[in-house]
Structures are given as C-alpha cells and as structure tokens.
C-alpha positions as CSV (number, residue, x, y, z in Angstrom):
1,X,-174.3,63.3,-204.3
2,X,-176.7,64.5,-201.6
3,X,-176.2,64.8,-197.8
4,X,-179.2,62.7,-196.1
5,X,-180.3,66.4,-194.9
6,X,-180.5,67.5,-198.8
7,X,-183.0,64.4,-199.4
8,X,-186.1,66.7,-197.9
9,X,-187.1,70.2,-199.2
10,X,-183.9,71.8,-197.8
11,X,-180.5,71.4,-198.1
12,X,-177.8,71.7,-200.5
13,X,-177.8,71.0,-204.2
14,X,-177.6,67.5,-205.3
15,X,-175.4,66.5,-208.3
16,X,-174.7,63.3,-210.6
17,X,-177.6,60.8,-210.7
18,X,-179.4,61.6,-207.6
19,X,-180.3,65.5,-209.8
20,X,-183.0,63.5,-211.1
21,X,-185.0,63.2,-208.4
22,X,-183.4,65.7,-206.1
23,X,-184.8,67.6,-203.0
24,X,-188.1,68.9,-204.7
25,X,-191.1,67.1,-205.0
26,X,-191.0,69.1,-208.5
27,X,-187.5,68.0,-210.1
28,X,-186.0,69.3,-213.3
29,X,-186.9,66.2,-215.7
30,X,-190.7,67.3,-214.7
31,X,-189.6,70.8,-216.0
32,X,-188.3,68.9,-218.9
33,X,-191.4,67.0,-219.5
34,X,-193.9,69.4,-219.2
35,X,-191.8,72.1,-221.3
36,X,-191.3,69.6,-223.8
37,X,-195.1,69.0,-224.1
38,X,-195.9,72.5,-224.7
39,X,-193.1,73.1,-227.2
40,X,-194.6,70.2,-229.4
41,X,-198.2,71.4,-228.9
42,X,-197.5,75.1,-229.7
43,X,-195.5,73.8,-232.7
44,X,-198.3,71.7,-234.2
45,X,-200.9,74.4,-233.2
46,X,-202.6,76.9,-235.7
47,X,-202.8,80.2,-234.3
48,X,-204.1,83.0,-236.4
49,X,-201.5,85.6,-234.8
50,X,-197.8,84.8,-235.4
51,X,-196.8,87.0,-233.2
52,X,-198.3,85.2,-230.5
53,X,-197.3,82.1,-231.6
54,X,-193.8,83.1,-232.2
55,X,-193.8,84.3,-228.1
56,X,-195.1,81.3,-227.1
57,X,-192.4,79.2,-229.1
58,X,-189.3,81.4,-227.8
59,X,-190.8,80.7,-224.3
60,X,-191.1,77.4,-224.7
61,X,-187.9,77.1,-226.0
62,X,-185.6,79.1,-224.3
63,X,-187.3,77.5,-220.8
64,X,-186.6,74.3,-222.4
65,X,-182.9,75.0,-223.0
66,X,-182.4,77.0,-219.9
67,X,-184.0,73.4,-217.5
68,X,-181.7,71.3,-219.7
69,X,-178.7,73.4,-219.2
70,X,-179.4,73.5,-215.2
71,X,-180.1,69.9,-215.1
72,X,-176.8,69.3,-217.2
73,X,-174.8,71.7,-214.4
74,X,-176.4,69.8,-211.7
75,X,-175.6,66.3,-212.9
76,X,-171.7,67.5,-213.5
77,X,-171.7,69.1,-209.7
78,X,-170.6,72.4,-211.6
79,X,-172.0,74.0,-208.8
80,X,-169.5,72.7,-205.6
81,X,-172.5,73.0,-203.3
82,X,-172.3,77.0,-203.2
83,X,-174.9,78.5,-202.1
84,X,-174.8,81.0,-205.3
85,X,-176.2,78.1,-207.4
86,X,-179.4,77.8,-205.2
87,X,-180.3,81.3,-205.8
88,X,-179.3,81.1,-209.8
89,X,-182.3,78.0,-209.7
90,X,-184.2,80.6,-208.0
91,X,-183.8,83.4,-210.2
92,X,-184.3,81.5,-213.4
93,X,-187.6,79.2,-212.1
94,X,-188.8,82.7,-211.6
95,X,-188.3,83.8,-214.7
96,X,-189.4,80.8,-216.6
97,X,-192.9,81.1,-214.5
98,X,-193.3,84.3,-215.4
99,X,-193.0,83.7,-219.2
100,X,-195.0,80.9,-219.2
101,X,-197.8,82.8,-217.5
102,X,-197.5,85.4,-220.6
103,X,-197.4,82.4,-222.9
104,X,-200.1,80.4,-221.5
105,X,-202.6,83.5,-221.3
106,X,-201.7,84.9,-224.4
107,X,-202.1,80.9,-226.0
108,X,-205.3,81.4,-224.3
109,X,-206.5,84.6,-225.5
110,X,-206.0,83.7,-229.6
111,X,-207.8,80.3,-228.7
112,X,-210.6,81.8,-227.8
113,X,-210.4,84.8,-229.9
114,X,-209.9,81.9,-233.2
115,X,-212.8,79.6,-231.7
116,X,-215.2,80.1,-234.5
117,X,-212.2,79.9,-237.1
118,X,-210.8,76.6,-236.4
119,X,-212.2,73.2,-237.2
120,X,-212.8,71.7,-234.6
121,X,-209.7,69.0,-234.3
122,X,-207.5,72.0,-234.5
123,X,-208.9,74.3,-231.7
124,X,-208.8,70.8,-229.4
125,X,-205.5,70.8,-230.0
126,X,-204.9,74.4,-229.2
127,X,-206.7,74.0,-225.9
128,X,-204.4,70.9,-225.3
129,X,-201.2,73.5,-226.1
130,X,-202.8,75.9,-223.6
131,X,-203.6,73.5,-220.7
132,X,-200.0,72.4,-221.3
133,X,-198.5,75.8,-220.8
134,X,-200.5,76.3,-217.6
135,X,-199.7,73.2,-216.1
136,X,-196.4,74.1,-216.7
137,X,-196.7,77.6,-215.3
138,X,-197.6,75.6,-212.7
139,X,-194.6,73.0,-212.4
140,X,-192.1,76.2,-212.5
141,X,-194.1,78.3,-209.8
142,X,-193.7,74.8,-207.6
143,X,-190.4,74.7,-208.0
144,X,-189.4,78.3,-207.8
145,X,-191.3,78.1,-204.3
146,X,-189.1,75.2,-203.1
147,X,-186.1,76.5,-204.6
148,X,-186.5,79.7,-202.9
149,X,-187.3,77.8,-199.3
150,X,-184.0,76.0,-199.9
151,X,-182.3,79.2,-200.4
152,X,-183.7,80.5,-197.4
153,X,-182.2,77.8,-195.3
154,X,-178.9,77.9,-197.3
C-alpha cells in the first residue's frame, strides 16, 4: 500500500492494487496500453524494410514485457519500499523512451520513404503505428520525468 505522502508525485513506491494508479499521473497500465497499441499496429503494418520493422517489433516488445514485469513486481511489493527500486523504474523508463524514439522515427522514416508504394488503407495504417509509437515515446518520457523527481526526493 501507499503512505498518504506516496499519493502525490513523491513518495515511496506503492504496491498491491493501489500500483495501478500509483503516484504518477502516468501509471504503468498507461505504459501497458499505449505499448500494446503499437505492438499490434507495427504487427499489422507493411513496411518495405524488415529491418526496420523487425527494430520496431523488439522495441515494442521487450518495452512491453519489461512494463509488465515492473508492474507485476510492484503489485507483489517485491520491492520493500527501497529506494533502489525507484531508481530501477528510472533507469528502465529511460531506456524504453529512448527506444521508442528510435522506433518511432525510424517507423516514420520508411512511412514516408514507402508513401507512393502503399495503397492507401495500408499507409493509414502505418501512420496510425507511427503516431502510436510517439505518443508512447511520450507516455515513457512522462513517466521517466516523475520517476526520476521521486527519486530525487527518495
């Protein structure tokens, strides 16, 4: 459970049911959600470079396992309230924004690049993949930034 001080921005980690909508305005089931969404939409996509696409799946993917994981720890109270765990959420938000910036401007670059190749329900649905993976760019970024204010005042 959380502390009433854990219930704004700062604090200590929450577990069991109150993970789901703990002290960020950005909690982990919105990771889930918006990971989830690209993963599906970079599956269905039709991207002319494999390469690409194949990044943009192991992103989505590994981010994907990596918030469920987290979320699973959380929800156990695996963590004890050490302050280790805080900067662990850090360190692997951080990561997971950085690869879905790659992902996301890479999605972006073939998009465009494959514009006049696609029919036209196809490359909707590629811009839908690549909104996707920058909103979730964004959802990680937001959370990294609270998770690293709550490490501060851990």
């Amino acid at each position: 459970m959380c502390s009433a001080s854990a219930r704004g921005m700062h604090g200590t980690l929450c577990s069991g049911s109150v993970t789901l909508s703990h002290a960020h305005p950005i909690s982990h089931f919105h990771l889930q959600i918006f990971g989830g969404l690209v993963w599906i939409l970079v599956a269905s996509s039709k991207v002319p470079i494999p390469m690409l696409q194949g990044w943009v799946m192991f992103v989505s993917v590994f981010c994907f396992i990596m918030s469920t994981t987290l979320m699973c720890l959380y929800f156990c109270g695996a963590h004890g309230g050490s302050s280790s765990w805080v900067a662990l959420d850090a360190i692997c938000q951080g990561t997971a924004s950085l690869f879905y910036l790659s992902a996301a401007v890479l999605e972006a670059y073939a998009t465009y690049v494959a514009a006049n190749l696609l029919r036209a329900e196809i490359y909707r649905e590629n811009i839908a993949a690549v909104v996707f993976a920058f909103v979730a760019t964004l959802v990680y970024v937001i959370h990294k930034v609270c998770s690293l204010l709550r490490w501060k005042s851990s």
